[in-house]
N, C-alpha and C positions, 0 to 999 in steps of 0.2 A: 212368522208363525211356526212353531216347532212341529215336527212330523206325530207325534203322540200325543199334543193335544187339541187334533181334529179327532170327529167323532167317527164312531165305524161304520158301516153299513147296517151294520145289527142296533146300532143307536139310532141312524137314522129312520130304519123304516119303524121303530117303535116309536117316531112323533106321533102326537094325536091327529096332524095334517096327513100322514102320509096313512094311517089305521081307517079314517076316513074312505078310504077306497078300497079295503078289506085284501091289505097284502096278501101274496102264499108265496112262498121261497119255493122257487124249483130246483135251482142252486146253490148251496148256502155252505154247513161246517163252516172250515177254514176263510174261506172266503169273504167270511162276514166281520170276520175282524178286520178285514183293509179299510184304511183311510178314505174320509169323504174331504178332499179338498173344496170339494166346488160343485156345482148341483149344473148339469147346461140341458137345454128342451131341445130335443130335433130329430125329427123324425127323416131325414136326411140319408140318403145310402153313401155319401161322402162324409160323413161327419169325423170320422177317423181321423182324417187330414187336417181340424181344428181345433186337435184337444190336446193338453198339454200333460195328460196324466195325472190320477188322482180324483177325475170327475164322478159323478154319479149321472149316469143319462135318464134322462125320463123323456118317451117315446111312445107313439102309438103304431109308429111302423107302417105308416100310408104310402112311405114311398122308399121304403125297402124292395132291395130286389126279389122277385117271384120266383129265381131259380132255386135249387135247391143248393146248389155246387156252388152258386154267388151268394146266398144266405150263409154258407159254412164260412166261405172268403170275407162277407163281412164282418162277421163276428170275431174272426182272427183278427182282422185290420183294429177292431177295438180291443181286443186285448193285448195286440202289440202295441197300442199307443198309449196303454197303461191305466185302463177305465178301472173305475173301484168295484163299477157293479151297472148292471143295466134293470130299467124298470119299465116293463112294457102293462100297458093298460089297455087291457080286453076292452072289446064289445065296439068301436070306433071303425079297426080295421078287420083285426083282427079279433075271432071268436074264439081261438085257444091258440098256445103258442107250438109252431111248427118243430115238428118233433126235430129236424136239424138243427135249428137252433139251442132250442138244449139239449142236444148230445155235444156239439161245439162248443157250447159254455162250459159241460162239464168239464171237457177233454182241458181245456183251458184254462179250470180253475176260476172261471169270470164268475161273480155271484149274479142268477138270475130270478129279478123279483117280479109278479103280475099281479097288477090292480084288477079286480073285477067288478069295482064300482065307479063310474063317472066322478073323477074330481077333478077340483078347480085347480091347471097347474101353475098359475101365479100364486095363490096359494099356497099349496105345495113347497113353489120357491124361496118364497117368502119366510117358510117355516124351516127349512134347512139353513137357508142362508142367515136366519136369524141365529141358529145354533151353533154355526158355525163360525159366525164374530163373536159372540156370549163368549165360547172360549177360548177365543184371541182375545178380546180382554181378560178373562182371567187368567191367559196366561201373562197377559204384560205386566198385569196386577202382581201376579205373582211371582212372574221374574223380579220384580222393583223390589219386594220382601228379601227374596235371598240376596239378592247383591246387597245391598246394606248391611244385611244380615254377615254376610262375609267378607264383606272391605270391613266394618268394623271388628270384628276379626284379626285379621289382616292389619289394621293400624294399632291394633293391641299389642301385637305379636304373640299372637295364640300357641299355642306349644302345637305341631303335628298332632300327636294323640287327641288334642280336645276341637281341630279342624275335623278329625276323621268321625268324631263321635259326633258332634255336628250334625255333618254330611248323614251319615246313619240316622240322627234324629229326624232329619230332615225326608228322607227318603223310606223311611219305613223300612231301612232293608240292610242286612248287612255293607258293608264296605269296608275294604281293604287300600292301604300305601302301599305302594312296591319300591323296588330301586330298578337300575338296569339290570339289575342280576338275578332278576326275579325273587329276592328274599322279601319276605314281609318285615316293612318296618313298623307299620302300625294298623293295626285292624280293630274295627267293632263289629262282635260275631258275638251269636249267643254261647254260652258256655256250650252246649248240649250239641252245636253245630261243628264246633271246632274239628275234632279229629275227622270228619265227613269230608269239609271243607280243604284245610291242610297238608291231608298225605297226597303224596307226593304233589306238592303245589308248584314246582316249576314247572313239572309237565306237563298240569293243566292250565298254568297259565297263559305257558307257550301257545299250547292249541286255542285256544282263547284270541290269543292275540291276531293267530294267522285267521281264525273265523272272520274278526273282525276286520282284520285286511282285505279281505277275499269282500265281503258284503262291501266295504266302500267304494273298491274299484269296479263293482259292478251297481253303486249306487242304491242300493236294498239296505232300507233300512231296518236294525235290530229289531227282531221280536218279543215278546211278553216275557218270552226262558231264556233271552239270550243277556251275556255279563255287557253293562257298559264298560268300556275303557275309555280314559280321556288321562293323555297324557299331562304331567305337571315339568313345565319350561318356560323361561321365560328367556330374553337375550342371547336367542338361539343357543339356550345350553338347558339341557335336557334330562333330570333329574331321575324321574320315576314316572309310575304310572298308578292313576284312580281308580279303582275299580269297583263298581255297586253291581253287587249281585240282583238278584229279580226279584221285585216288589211291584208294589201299586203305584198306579199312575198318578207322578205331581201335575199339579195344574200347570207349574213352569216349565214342564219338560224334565223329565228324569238326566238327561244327559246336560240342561242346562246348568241344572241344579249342581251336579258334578263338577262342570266348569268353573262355576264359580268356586267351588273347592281348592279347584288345583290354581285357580288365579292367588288366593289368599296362600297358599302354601308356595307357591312359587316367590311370591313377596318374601314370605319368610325365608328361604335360601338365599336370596339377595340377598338380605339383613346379614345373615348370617356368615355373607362370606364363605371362606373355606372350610371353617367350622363344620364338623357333621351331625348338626344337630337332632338331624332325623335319627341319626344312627343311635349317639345315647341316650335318646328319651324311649325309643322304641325297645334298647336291650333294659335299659333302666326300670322299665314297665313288666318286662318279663320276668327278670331275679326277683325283683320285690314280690312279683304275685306269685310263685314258686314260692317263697319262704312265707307267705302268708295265707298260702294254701287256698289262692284264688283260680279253682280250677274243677272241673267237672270230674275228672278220670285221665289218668296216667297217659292213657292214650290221645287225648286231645291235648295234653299240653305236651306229650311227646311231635306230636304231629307238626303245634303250633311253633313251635323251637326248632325243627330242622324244616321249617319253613321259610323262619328269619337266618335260617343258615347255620346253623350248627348242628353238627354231624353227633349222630347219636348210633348208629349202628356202626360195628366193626371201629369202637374208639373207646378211649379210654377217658374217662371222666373224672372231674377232681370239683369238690368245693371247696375255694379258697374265702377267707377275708381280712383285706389291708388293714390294719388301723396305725396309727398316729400323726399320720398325714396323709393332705387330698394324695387323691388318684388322679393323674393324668390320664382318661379314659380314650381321651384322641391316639394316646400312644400305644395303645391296649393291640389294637388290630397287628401294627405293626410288629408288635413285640411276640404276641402270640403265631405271628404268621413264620417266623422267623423261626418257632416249634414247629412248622406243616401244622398251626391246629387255627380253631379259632376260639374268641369267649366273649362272651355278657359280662355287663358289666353293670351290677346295680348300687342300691343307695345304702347307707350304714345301717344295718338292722335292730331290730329295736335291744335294747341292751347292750351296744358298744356303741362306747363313746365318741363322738364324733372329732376330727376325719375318719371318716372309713368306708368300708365300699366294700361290698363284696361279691364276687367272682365267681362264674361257672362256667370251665374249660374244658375244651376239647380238645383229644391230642389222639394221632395213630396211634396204632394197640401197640406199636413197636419204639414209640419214641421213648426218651428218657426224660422222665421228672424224677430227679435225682434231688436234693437239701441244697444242692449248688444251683444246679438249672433254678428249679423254684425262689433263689434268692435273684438271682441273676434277672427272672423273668420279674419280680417285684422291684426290683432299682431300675428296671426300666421305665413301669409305671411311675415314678416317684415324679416328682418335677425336682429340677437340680437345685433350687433351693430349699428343700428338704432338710429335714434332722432327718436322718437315715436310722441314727442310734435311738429313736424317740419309735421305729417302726417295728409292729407286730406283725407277721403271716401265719397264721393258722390254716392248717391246711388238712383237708377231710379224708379220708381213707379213697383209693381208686375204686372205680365205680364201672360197669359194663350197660347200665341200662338205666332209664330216668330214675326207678323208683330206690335205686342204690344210689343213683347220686344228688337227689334229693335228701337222704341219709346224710351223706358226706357233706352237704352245704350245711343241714344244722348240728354236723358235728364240727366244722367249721366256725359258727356261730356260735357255739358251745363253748369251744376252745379260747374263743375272741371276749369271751364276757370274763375271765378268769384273771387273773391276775398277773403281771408278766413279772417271774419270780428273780431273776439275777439279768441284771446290766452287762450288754456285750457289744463290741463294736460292730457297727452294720445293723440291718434287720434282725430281729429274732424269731427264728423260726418254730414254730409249733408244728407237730403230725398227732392227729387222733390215735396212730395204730401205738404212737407211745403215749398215750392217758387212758389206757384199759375204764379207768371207772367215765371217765367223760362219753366213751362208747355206749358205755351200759347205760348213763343216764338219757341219752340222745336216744336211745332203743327204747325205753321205757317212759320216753316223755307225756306221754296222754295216759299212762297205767293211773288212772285213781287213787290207787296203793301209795304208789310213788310220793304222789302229790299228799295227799296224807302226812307220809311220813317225812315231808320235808316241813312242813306244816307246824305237825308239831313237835317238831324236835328244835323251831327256832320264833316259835309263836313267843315269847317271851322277850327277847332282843327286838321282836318286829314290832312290839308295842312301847318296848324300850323307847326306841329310836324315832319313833315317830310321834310320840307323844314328847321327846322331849328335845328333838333335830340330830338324834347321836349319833354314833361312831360305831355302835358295840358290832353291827355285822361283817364291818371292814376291817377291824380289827380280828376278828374271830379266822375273817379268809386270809389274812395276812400272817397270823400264827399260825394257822394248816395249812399256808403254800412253804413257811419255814419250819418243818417239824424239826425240834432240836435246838433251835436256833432263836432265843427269844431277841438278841441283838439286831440280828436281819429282820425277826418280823417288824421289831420296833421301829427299825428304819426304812421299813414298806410301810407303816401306818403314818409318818412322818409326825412321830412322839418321840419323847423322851421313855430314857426306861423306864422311871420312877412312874409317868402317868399312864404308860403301856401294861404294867406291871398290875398298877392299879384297873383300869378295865380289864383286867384279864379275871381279874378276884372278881370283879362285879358280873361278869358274864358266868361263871362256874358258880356264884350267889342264885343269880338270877336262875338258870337251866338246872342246879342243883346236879352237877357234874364234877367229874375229876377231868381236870382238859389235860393230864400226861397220860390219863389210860388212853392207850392204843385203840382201843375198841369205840370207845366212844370218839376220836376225833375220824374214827372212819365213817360212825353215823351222820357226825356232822358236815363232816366235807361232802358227802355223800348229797345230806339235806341241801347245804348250799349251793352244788352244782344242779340242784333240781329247780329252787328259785333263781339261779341265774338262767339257765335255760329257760324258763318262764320270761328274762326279760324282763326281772326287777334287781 
């Protein structure tokens, strides 16, 4: 039977058995929350000596001692053997209760409750003790739910993130993955709690943890406010740590409930080997909801990011993204540590083709990300059977605080949807601070205007091509990444001239343009970095 789903003192004297004899709390508050293990009758000046903590006494006190100095000593003697609550029933022996003994229960903390009506205490017994199996079956009941619940889980091979979300549906209450290093690798928190939660979360975890050390070695168990922890290990090797913030009481145990968590999450480290799967599903989760703008305020998902460990004050920030081939993300840590920094590592964003992955790095304000570093730190990710020369890195202007370097990740993604104009050995490298107009269209992505005027300066090709599967808009971006140069663009569209030549007439028919004025291929490049930025 779990310690949280016996009933409290304040549950029990609200039975209809025990209202029956017209309780009054002399001493109550705090107290009334402790656990009722076990209900024992005895009106005994020894009974100290037979209780194994956790009872509730019911007592008439006939043969209690009459001192007043051994009335204090009794009532010690039952609060050191760890009674929940004592309940003495006037009119028997006693006509009121001696004012030393509740001065002593208060001093003590003991809840002191007096019946002033004659009741039957088999009764009585009968009615606590009834309540108290009620929810030792529902708790077995409802331990039996979750563990099914999470061994199939568990034989799924549930991803971390949707173990934790789980846990949190299950518990009513946020919950958090830790590692040993205290970094959050996956949490389910409301959006609005985040940055509360977060700042500085090592420090609170720490304290957290030593509470919870402190209460076990003295055997006290957690309160209503207090964090569960429950370690996740299996094979004596030691992962990380669970932890459910403060909610309403499950029927199986709030801390049971957790276990089975970390049982099912333990499994999947096994599975997984060496692998850190915790690590890239957890940073995977972050990039992605950053570029999809899944987040309450700057500050909670500032919070939430140098919680899973990346340094966001006194550093220098970059969004990056790979494309033409996977990312090695296992190699990510190592590569970037090898800068003093660290990075997340997410999924290809919408509008660049897949492989790709895109990146958000941390580096001291002092380090150098230099066109070599940044190629250097991208053939590291690469897997060595790679096309290297198939490989794009666009990379976003340096950043000092989240909301500049969320800038620079969708100007990174900006960069990554565009076309990669000239064939060169190795990666090829893009920087926003050389595409002046990509900047501008990144800055002005959600203007109305903007959108507008990309609208309709290429509404004509967009019905084109879709009513008939065409070509006309990649051919249009392949002539404006070669101004001058209709050979090169011909051979970015991979046409001949003669049919290159020909969509070029049908596009200038269609938009009713001159495509060599200067002026007009800047509206339209212009328009089309606005729907690639859209991520079509």
């Amino acid at each position: 039977m779990t310690h949280e789903t016996l009933p409290t003192v304040r549950e029990v004297i609200a039975l209809e058995a025990v209202a029956d004899g017209v309780p009054e709390v002399l001493v109550g508050d705090d107290a009334l929350d402790e656990r009722v293990r076990w209900l024992h009758v005895s009106d005994s000046a020894g009974v100290a000596r037979l209780l194994d903590g956790g009872e509730l006494l019911l007592s008439t006190g006939s043969a209690w001692p009459e001192d007043p100095a051994d009335l204090r000593r009794f009532i010690g003697e039952l609060s050191d053997a760890g009674l929940s609550a004592l309940v003495l029933e006037l009119g028997t022996h006693y006509r009121y209760v001696p004012a030393v003994v509740q001065q002593a229960a208060a001093e003590r903390g003991l809840a002191l409750v007096v019946l002033h009506r004659e009741v039957k205490f088999v009764a009585l017994t009968e009615a606590v003790h009834s309540r108290i199996i009620a929810g030792q079956t529902d708790a077995l009941r409802a331990r039996d739910e979750v563990r099914e619940r999470f061994t199939a889980l568990a034989l799924r091979g549930a991803p971390a993130d949707f173990i934790v979300h789980q846990l949190a549906q299950t518990l009513s209450a946020p919950v958090v993955l830790e590692n040993l290093a205290h970094e959050v690798v996956a949490a389910e928190v409301p959006l609005a709690g985040e940055e509360e939660l977060f700042h500085e979360w090592e420090l609170r975890s720490r304290s957290a943890h030593r509470r919870d050390e402190q209460r076990r070695s003295r055997g006290i168990a957690p309160g209503p406010d207090d964090w569960r922890i429950v370690p996740v290990e299996a094979r004596g090797i030691r992962w990380g740590n669970l932890i459910a913030l403060p909610g309403p009481p499950h029927a199986a145990g709030r801390t049971a409930v957790l276990e089975q968590g970390a049982i099912a999450l333990a499994v999947g480290r096994l599975a997984d080997g060496d692998v850190d799967e915790w690590g890239r599903i957890g940073r995977r989760r972050l990039v992605d909801g950053l570029l999809a703008g899944r987040f309450a305020g700057t500050g909670g998902a500032a919070a939430r990011l140098e919680a899973a460990g990346l340094p966001l004050r006194s550093a220098r920030l970059y969004g990056m993204v790979i494309s033409g081939a996977a990312v090695a993300v296992t190699a990510a840590d190592a590569a970037v540590r090898s800068m003093r920094g660290r990075a997340l590592v997410g999924s290809a964003p919408d509008g660049v083709v897949a492989p790709a992955a895109a990146v958000l790095l941390s580096l001291p304000a002092d380090a150098d990300f230099s066109d070599a570093v940044a190629l250097d730190f991208t053939r590291a990710l690469l897997d060595p059977a790679a096309d290297a020369d198939r490989v794009t890195v666009s990379v976003g202007r340096a950043a000092n605080d989240l909301d500049s370097a969320l800038l620079s990740l969708h100007e990174a993604v900006d960069l990554a949807r565009g076309r990669r104009r000239r064939a060169v050995r190795g990666p090829h490298l893009r920087r926003a601070e050389n595409r002046p107009l990509v900047q501008l269209v990144t800055a002005l992505r959600d203007d109305h205007r903007v959108l507008e005027h990309g609208e309709r300066m290429l509404a004509p090709l967009i019905v084109h091509d879709l009513q008939r599967s065409g070509d006309l808009l990649d051919v249009l971006e392949a002539m404006l990444a070669h101004p001058g140069n209709r050979t090169a663009a011909a051979s970015a569209s991979h046409l001949s001239r003669s049919v290159f030549y020909q969509r070029i007439a049908l596009i200038e028919e269609l938009l009713g343009v001159d495509l060599d004025d200067g002026e007009t291929q800047t509206a339209l490049h212009l328009a089309l970095l606005v729907r690639r930025s859209a991520g079509r």
